[in-house]
N, C-alpha and C positions, 0 to 999 in steps of 0.2 A: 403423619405420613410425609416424609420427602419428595421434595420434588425435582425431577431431573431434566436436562434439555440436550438435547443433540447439535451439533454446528459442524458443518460441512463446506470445504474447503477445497473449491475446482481448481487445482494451478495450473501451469504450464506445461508439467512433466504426470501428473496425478491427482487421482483423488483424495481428500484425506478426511478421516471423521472422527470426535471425539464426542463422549457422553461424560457430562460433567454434570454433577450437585449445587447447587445454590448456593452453595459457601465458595464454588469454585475448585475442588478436586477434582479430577480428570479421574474416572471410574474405570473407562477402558478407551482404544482407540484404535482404527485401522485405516490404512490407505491402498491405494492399487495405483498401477504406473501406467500409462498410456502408453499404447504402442506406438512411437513416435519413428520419423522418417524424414527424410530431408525436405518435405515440406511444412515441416509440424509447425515452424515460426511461421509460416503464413497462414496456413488453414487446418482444420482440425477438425472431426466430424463429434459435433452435440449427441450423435447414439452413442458413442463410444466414451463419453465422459459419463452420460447418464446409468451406461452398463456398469461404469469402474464405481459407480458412483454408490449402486444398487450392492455391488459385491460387498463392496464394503461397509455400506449397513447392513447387510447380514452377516458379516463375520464381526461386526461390532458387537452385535447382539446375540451371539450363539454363547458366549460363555456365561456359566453358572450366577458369577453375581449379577450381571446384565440382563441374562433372561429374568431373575428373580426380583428387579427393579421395573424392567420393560413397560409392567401396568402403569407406574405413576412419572413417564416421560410425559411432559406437558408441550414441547413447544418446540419447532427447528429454523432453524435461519443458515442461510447460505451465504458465501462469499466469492467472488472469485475475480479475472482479471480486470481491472481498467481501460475500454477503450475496445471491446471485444464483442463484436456485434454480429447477431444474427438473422435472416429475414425468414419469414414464416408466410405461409399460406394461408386461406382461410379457414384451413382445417387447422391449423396451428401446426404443421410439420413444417420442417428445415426447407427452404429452396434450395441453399446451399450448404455448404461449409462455415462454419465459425471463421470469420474474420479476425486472425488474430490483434491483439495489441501491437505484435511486433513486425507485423506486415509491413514495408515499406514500399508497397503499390502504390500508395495512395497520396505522396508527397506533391504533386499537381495540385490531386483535389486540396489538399489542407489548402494552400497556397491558394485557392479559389476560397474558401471558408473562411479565412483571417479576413481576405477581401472583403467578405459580403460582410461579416458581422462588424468590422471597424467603420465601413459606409452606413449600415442598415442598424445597426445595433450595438453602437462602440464600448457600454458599459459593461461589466461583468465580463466574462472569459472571451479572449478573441485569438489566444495563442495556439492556434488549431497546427498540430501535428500532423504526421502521418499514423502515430499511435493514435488518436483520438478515433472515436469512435463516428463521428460525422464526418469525416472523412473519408471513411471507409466505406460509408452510405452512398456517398456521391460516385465512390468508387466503383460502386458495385453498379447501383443504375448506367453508368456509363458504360463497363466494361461488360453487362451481360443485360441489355435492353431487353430481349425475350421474357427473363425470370424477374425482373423487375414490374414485367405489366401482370404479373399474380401477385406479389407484396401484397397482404393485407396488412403485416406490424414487423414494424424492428423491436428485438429485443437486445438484453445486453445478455452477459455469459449467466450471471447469477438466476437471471429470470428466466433461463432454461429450465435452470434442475429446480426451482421452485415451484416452475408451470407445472413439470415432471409429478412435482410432489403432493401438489395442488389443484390441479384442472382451472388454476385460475392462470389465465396470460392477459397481457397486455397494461400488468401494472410493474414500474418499476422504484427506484430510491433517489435522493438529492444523489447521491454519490456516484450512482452508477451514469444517471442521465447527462450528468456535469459536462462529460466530456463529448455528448452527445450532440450540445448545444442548448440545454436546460438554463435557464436562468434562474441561478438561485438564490438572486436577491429579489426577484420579484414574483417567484413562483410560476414560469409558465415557460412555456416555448414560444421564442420570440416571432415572429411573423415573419422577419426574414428567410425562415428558414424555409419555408415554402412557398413561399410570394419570390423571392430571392434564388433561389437552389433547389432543385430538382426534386422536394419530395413534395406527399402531400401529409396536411395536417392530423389525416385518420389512421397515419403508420405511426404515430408518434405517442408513446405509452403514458397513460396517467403516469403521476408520479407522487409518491408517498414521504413520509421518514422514513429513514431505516429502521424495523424492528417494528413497525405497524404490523398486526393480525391482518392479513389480508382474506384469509380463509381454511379450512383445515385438510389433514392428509384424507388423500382419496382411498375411500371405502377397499378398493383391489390392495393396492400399497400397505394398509394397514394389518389387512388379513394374511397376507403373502411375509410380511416381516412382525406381526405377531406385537403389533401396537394397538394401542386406541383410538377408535376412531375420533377421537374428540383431540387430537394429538395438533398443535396452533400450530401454521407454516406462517410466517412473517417475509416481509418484505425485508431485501438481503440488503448485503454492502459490497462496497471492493474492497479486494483484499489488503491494498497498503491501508484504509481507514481500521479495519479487522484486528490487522498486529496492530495500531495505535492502537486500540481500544483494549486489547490485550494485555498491552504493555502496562495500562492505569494514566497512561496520558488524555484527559477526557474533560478536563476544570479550565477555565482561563487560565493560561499562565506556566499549562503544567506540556511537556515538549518531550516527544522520542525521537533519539536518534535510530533509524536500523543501519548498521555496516553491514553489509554482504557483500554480494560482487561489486554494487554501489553504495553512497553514502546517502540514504532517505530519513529528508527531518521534517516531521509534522508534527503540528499542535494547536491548540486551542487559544483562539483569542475571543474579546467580546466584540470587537469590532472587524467587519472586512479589511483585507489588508492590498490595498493598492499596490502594485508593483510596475512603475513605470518601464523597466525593462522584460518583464514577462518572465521570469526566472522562479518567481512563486506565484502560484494558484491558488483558490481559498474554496474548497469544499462548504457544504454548508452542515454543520451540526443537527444530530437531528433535535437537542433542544432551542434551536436556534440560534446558538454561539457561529464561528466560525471556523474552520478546519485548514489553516493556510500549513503549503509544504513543495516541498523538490525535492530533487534527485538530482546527487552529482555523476559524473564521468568518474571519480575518484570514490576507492571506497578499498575492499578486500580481494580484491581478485588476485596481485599479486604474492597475495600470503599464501595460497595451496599452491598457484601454478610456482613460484621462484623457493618457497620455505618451508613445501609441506614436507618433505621428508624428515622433516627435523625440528617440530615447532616444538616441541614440549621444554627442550636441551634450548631455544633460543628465548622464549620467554623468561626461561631463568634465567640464561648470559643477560638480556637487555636488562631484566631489574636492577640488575648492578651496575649497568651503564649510565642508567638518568638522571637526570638530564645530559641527551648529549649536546654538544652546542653546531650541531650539521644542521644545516635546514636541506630536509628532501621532500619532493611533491612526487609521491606515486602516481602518477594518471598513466596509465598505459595504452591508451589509444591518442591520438588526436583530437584537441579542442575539450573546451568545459565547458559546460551548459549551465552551472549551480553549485555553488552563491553567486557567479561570477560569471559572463557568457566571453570566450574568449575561443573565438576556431582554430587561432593559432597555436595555441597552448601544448604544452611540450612537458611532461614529468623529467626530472631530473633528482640529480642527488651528488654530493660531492666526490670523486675519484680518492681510490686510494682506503674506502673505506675499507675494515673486517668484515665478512659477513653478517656477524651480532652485531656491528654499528650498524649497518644498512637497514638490517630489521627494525632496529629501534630506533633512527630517524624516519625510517616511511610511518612508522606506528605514531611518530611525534605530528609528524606533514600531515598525517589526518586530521590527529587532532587541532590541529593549527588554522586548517578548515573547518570545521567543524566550531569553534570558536569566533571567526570569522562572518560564521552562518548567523550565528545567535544575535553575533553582534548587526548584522544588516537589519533581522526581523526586529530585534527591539527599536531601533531606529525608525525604518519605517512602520511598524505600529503604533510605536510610542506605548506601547504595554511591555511591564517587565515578564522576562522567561525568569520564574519560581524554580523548578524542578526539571530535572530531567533524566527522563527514564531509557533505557538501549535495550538492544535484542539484535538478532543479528551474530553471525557465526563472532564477529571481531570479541562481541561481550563475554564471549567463554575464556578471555585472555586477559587473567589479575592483572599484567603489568599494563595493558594498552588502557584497561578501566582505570588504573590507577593513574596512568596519564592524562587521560581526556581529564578528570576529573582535577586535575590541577592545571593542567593546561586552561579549564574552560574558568577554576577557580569556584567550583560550583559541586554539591554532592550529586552522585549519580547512581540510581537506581535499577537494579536490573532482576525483574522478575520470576516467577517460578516457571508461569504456562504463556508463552509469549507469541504463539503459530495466529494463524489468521483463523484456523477451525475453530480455536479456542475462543477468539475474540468473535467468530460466527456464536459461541454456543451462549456466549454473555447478551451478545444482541436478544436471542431467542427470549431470556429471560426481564427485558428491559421493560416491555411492556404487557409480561405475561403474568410474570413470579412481582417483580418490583415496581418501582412507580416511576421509575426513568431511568435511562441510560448510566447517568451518572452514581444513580444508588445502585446498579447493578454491580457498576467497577469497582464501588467502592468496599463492597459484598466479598466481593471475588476474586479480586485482582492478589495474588501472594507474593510479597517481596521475599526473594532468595538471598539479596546481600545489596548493601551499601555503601558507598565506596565517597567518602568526604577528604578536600584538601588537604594538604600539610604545608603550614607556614610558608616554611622554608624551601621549599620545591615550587611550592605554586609562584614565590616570586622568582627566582631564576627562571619559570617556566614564563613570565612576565615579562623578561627582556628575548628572551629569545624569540617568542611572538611577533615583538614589533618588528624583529630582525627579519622573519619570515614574510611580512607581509610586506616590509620595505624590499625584499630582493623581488617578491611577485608583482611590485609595481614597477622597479627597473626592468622587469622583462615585458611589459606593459599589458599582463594578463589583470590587473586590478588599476582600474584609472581612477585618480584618483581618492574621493572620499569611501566611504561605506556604501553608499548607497550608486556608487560608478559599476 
């Protein structure tokens, strides 16, 4: 008898859920959209994910092969945003609204939180944002003193729709709490955060691995959508840990790039990876390795907004183009945050170009980034990057894969089932079906295509490199060594 698992994926815009097999086929899968409104980047109501969230396992599981599997689904796991908190009651209801990730209320508080934990607690994470999630905490006690004196638990997004799924609350994951102010080199929550900062210690949720059983789907849930009640809910992830895990990047050594609107590179090492500029973070693995990664300001966003009309017709003019010898730096807003922190910073690209050169020196300036990136983390780890896997709208593009992958001089991997659901549904199985995380990936994970250097390209892609990162320190966006 098969066994199969479900993973559920809360984003920003929807829900999304897939029922996958043990080998990793995706059996069926469906999502719903949130009615979103010009407050959706700051607050977003937890019934209304949980609603999208319900629809869509039942429309996952109305069809024929799915009903006819539904008896032997063993296990579900959740994922969703980083940094996205919400406070409950002691009935475990919402006091408010989801705090999003991308709220920028709370930039004070961060700026209060770097404070206390560089004075009270300088080791492990101190680069507290406005995205962070203990930020938003501070925020909230300040900004709504009333609803703060009922707080009985903060949770994060994942531990909604699990609580949802489970009747169990107030447990959460190294991933999710990270940014909460969890120490996950030492396993606890450190003192300052409540000796120091306005909460108290009994808001503050156990914390697990990701993919721990923490308890099963509730008896109504079960009945209502036509599962078993013996059906494992595990403790979640967020979602950029999710697409890694997806992706097959999961061993020391082994690194995804995702290009979307940004450029997000996570991966596994055996040791913590120090970052005296604050530019990378280091997650903690749930077998105990470590999960360091950022996100640039640079990435794809100008390929739908300036090329969508026409990518298919420019992917092919740029193949014939490469190597060009223009160096351009896409960034289209102000300032870079990663590999590189520079507020000044300014994308550019040389005048004069065609529009098929334009394409395929922004496509090269990624890569050239991106390269850059690997080159800081091997430096400061002192561990080499082996492989590297992609996802991300940019990897649906042979000539950009064919670049990075000479540009970086290295093969690049890019998979079959790569969403965060998908990497929710492999969690499910990690400590249900298999005997750890990494036997799950290794199970499941389907390479779609390969994509290894050519000689000859990769060296001209060799000189032009240095030439990029020579112009980006005459503009004095990289001071500097590697690690500037």
């Amino acid at each position: 008898m098969e066994s199969y698992f479900i993973g559920i994926d809360i984003g920003t815009q929807g829900a999304r859920v897939v029922l996958a097999d043990a080998k990793g086929d995706i059996i069926s899968s469906a999502e719903q959209v949130f009615p979103l409104n010009d407050q959706s980047r700051e607050e977003q109501s937890p019934k209304e994910w949980w609603d999208a969230c319900y629809r869509s396992l039942s429309a996952l599981l109305q069809g024929e092969e799915a009903q006819a599997i539904a008896g032997n689904i063993e296990a579900i796991a959740v994922t969703s945003t980083s940094g996205t908190v919400i406070p409950l009651d002691e009935n475990n209801q919402p006091l408010h609204n989801a705090i999003m990730y991308s709220d920028k209320r709370s930039v004070h508080q961060a700026e209060k939180c770097t404070a206390a934990a560089v004075k009270y607690h300088h080791h492990g994470y101190t680069a507290f944002n406005f995205s962070s999630g203990l930020a938003k905490m501070i925020w909230f006690q300040e900004t709504y003193p009333e609803k703060a004196a009922k707080i009985a638990k903060w949770i994060h997004a994942a531990d909604f729709v699990t609580g949802m799924l489970s009747n169990v609350w107030g447990v959460t994951d190294y991933t999710n709490a990270f940014k909460s102010g969890y120490d996950v080199s030492k396993y606890e929550w450190p003192e300052y955060l409540y000796t120091r900062l306005p909460l108290k210690k009994e808001w503050l949720p156990q914390v697990v691995p990701s993919g721990t059983v923490i308890g099963t789907i509730t008896a109504y849930i079960a009945n209502e959508l036509g599962l078993p009640k013996t059906v494992k809910i595990t403790a979640g992830i967020t979602d950029g840990c999710a697409s890694q895990i997806a992706s097959g990047a999961i061993n020391p050594g082994e690194w995804n790039t995702t290009i979307g609107t940004t450029m997000v590179i996570k991966g596994v090492t055996k040791n913590e990876v120090p970052d005296p500029h604050g530019r990378l973070y280091s997650h903690r693995h749930p077998e105990g390795y470590w999960m360091p990664g950022g996100a640039s300001n640079t990435g794809a966003d100008w390929v739908t907004n300036e090329f969508g009309d026409d990518l298919l017709n420019l992917n092919e003019q740029a193949g014939r183009l490469i190597p060009t010898r223009h160096i351009a730096y896409p960034l289209r807003q102000e300032g870079e945050r990663f590999p590189f922190i520079a507020p000044q910073a300014r994308g550019f690209e040389p005048e004069g170009l065609t529009r098929e050169e334009q394409f395929a020196a922004n496509m090269e300036g990624v890569a050239y980034l991106e390269r850059y990136t690997y080159e800081m983390i091997e430096q400061l780890s002192g561990e080499k990057v082996n492989a590297i896997y992609t996802a991300g709208g940019a990897s649906n593009s042979d000539t950009w894969l064919r670049i990075r992958s000479n540009v970086l001089n290295k093969p690049v991997y890019k998979m079959k089932h790569v969403s965060g659901a998908m990497g929710a549904a492999m969690l499910a199985t990690s400590k249900t079906y298999y005997g750890s995380l990494t036997e799950a990936v290794k199970q499941m994970v389907l390479i779609e295509k390969e994509i290894h250097p050519e000689k000859e390209l990769a060296e001209q892609y060799e000189a032009n490199y240095r030439e990029f990162i020579a112009v980006m320190q005459q503009k004095g966006y990289i001071k500097g060594g590697i690690d500037a």
